[in-house]
C-alpha positions as a LaTeX table, in Angstrom:
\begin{tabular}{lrrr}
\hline
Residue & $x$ (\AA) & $y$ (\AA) & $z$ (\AA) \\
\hline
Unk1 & 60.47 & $-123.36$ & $-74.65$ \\
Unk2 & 63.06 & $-120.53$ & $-75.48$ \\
Unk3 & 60.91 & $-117.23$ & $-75.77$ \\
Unk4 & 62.51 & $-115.08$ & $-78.49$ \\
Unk5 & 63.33 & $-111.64$ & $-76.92$ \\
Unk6 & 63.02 & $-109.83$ & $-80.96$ \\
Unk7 & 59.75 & $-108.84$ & $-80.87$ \\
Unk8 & 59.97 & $-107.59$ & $-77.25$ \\
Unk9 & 60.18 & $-103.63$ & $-77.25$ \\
Unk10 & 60.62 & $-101.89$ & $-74.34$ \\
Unk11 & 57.63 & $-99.31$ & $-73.57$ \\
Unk12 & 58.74 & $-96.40$ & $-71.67$ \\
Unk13 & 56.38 & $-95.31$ & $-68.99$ \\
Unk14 & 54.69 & $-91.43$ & $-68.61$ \\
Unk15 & 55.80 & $-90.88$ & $-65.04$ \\
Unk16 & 59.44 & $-91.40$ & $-64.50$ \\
Unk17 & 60.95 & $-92.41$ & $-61.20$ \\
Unk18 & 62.24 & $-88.80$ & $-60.26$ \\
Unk19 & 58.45 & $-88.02$ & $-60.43$ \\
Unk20 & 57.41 & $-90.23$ & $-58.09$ \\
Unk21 & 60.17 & $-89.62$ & $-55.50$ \\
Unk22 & 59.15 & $-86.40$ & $-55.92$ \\
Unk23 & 55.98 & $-86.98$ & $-55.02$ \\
Unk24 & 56.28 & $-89.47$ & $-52.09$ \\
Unk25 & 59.38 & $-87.00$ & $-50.63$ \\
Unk26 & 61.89 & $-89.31$ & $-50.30$ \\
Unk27 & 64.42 & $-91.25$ & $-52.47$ \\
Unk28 & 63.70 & $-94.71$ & $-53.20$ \\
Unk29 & 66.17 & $-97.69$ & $-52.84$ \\
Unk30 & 66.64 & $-101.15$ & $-51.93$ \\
Unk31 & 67.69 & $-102.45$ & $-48.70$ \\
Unk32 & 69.03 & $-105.66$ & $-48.87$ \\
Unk33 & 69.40 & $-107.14$ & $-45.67$ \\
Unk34 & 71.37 & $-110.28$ & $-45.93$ \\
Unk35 & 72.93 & $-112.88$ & $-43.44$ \\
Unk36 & 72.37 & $-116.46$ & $-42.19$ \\
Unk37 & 69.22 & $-117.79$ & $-41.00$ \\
Unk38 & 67.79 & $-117.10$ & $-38.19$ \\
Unk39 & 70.23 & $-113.41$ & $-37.76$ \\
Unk40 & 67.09 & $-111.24$ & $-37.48$ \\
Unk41 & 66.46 & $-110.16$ & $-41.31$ \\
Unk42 & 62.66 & $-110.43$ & $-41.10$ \\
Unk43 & 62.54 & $-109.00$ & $-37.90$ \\
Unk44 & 64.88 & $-105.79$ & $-38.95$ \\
Unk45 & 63.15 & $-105.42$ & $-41.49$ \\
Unk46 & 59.66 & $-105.50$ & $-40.55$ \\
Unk47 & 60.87 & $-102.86$ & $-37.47$ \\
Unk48 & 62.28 & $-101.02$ & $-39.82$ \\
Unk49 & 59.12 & $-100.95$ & $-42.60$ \\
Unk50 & 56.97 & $-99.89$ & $-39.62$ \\
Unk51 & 59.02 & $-96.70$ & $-38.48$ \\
Unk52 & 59.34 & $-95.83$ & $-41.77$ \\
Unk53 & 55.64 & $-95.93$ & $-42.40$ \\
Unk54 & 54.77 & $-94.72$ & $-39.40$ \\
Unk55 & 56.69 & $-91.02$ & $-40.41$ \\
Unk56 & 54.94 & $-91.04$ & $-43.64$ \\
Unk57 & 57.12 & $-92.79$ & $-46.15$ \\
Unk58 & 56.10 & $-95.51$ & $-48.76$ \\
Unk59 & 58.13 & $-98.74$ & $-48.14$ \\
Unk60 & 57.36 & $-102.34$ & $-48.52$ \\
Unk61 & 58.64 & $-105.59$ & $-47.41$ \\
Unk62 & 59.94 & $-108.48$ & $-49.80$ \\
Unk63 & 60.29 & $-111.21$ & $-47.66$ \\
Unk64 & 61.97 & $-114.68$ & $-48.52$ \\
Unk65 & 59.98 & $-116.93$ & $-46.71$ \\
Unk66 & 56.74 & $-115.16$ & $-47.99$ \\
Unk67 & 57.93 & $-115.06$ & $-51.81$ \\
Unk68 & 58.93 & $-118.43$ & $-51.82$ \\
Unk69 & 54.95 & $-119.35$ & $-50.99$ \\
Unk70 & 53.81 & $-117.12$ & $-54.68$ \\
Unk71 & 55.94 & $-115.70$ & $-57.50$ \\
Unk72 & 58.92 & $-118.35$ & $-56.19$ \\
Unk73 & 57.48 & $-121.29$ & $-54.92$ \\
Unk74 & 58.47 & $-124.03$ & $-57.44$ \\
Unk75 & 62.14 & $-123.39$ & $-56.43$ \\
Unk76 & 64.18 & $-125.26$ & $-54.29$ \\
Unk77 & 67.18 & $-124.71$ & $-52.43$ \\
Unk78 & 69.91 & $-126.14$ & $-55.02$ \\
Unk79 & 72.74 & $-123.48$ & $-55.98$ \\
Unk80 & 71.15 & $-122.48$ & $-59.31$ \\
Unk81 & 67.80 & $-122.79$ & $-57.96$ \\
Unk82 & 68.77 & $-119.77$ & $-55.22$ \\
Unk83 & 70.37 & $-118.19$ & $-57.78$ \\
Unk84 & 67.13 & $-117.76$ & $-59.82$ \\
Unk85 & 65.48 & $-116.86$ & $-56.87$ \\
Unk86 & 67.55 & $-114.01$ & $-55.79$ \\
Unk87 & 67.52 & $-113.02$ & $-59.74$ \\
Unk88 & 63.59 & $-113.13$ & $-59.59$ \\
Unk89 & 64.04 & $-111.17$ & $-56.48$ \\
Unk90 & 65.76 & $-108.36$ & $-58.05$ \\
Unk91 & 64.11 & $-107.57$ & $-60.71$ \\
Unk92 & 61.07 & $-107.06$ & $-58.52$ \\
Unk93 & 62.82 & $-104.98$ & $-56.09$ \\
Unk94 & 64.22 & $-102.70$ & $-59.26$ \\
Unk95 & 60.53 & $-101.91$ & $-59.74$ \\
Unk96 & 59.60 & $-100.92$ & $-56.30$ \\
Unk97 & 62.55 & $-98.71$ & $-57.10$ \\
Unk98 & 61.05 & $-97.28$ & $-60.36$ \\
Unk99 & 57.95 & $-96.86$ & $-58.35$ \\
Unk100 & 59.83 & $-94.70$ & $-55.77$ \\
Unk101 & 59.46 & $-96.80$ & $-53.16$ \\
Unk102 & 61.69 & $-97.74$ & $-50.34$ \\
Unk103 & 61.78 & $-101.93$ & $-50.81$ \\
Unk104 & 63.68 & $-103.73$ & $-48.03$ \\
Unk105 & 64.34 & $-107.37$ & $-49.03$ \\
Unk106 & 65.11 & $-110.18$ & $-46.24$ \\
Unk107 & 67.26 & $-112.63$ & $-47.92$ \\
Unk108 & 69.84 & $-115.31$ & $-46.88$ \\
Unk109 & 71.47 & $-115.12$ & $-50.68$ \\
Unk110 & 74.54 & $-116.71$ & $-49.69$ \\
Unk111 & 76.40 & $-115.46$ & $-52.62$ \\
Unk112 & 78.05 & $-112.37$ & $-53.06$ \\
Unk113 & 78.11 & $-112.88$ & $-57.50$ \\
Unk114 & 74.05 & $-112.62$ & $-56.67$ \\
Unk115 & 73.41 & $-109.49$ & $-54.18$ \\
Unk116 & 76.20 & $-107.64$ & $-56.54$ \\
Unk117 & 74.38 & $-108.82$ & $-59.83$ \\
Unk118 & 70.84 & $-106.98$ & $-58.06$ \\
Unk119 & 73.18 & $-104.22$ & $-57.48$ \\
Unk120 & 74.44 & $-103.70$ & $-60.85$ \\
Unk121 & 70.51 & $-103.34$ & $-61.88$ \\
Unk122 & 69.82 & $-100.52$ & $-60.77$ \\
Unk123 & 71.87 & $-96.98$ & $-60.70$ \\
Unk124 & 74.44 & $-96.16$ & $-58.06$ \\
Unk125 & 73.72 & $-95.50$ & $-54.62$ \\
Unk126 & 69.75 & $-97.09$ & $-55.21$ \\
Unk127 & 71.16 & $-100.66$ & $-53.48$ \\
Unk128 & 72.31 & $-100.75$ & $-50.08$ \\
Unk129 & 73.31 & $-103.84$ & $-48.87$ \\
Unk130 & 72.89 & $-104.41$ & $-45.05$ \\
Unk131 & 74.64 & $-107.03$ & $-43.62$ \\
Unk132 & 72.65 & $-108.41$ & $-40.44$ \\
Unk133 & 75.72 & $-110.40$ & $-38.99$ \\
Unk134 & 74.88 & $-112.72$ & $-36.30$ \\
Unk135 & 77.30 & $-115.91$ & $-34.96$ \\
Unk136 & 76.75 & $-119.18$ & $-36.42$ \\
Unk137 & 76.28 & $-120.11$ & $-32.55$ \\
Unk138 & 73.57 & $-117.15$ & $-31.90$ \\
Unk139 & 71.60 & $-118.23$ & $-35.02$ \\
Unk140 & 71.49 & $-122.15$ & $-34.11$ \\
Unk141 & 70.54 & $-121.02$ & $-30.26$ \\
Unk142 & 67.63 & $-118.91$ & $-31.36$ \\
Unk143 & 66.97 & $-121.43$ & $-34.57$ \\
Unk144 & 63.05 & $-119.38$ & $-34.37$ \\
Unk145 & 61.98 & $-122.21$ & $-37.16$ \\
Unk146 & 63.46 & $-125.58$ & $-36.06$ \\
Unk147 & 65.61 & $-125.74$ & $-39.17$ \\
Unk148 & 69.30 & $-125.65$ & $-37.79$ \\
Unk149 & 68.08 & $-128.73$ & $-35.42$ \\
Unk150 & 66.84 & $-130.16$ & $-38.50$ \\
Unk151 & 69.64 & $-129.62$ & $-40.82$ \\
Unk152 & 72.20 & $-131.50$ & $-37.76$ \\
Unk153 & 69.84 & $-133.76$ & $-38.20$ \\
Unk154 & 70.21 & $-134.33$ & $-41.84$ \\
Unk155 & 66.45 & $-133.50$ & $-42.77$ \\
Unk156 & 67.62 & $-130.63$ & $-44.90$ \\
Unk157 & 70.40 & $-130.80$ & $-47.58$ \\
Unk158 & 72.17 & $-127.42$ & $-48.21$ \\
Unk159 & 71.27 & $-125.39$ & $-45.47$ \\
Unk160 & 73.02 & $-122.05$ & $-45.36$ \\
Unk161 & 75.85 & $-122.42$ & $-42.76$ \\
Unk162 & 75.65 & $-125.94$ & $-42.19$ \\
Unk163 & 76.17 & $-127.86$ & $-45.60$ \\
Unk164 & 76.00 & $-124.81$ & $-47.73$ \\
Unk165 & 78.16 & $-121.53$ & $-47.87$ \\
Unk166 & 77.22 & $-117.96$ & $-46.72$ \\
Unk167 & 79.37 & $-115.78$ & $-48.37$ \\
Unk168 & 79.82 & $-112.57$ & $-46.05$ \\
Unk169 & 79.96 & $-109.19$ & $-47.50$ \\
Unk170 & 83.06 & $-107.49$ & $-48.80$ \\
Unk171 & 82.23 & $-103.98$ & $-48.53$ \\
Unk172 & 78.34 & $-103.73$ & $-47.20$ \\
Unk173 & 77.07 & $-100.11$ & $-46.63$ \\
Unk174 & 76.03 & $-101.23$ & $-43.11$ \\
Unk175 & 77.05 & $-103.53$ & $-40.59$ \\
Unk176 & 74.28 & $-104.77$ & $-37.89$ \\
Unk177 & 75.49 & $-106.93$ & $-35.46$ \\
Unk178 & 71.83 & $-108.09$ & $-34.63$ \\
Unk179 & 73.48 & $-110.31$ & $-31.25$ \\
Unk180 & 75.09 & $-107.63$ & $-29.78$ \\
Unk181 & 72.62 & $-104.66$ & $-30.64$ \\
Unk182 & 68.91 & $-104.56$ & $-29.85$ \\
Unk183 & 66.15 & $-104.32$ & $-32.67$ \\
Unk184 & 65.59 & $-100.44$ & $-31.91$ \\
Unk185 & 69.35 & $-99.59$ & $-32.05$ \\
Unk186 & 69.21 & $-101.42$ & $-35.04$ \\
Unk187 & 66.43 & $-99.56$ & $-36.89$ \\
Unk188 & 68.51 & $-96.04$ & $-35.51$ \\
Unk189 & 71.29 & $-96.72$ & $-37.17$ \\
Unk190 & 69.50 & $-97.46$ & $-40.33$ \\
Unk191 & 67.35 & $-94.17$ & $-40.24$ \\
Unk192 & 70.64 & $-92.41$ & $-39.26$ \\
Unk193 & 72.48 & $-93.36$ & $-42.52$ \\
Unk194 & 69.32 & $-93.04$ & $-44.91$ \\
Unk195 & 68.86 & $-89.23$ & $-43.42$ \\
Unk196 & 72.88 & $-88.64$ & $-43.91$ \\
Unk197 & 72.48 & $-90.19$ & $-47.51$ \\
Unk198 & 69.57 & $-88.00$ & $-48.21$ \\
Unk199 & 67.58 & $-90.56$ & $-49.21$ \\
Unk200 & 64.93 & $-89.36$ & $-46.10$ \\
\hline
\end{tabular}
């Protein structure tokens, strides 16, 4: 059923964003970490979430794995399905934004039209795309899930990297090269660039 979008009005809220980023002393953004599975998204991101917390700030963690078990569990893993779900994705992580909060997202999203369609929601310099970049080879030799064996095995159809695209980054804001740099040099060179953006 096609829901008619003429009767929707948009409400604008009391407290804007500049309040609450005000309040919280920091900028808010998304961090979109991005990358094949098994590159060390979650893992970044989580290590990231906790120093940031740890010194005070409000962040959160969107992660793919855990939003495909609520708000995205009755997709799959065809192309349009992963489009939706990045879309979905998005437009939650524009209101963690809103809410002046720091969101870091862990997503494969394989497809650059996606991550630069969640970039294009919200204003300039509020999306920073962080590519984790990690070998094909490094990936299938830590495979932390099982699911590289699996897809050689032909279990699962359109795996990222295997019988489905990953579409790297043209121009990402960072570059972590998550087999060649450990998970605190990682999270360094993260807080380095959000301190030189001003966003900390």
């Amino acid at each position: 059923m096609t829901v008619s979008k003429q009767n929707i009005v948009w409400h604008e809220t009391t407290i804007k964003k500049e309040e609450r980023q005000e309040r919280n002393g920091h900028s808010s953004v998304i961090l979109w970490f991005t990358g094949l599975s098994g590159a060390g998204k979650s893992t970044l991101a989580n290590a990231l979430e906790q120093q940031l917390f740890n010194s005070g700030k409000h962040s959160y963690v969107l992660d793919g794995d855990n939003v495909r078990h609520g708000l995205n569990k009755g997709l799959g893993f065809s192309d349009e399905d992963r489009k939706e779900n990045i879309r979905r994705i998005g437009e939650v992580a524009k209101l963690f934004v809103d809410a002046g909060t720091i969101v870091c997202t862990a997503f494969i999203s394989p497809f650059k039209e996606d991550r630069n369609r969640v970039r294009e929601l919200v204003e300039d310099g509020e999306f920073i795309e962080v590519y984790v970049r990690c070998s094909l080879e490094a990936c299938e030799q830590r495979d932390p899930k099982g699911l590289y064996k699996k897809a050689r095995a032909g279990e699962i159809p359109e795996f990222t990297g295997i019988s489905s695209p990953y579409e790297e980054p043209d121009a990402p804001e960072l570059i972590i090269d998550s087999d060649k740099q450990t998970v605190e040099e990682s999270v360094e060179t993260i807080i380095a660039y959000l301190k030189e953006r001003k966003i900390l």
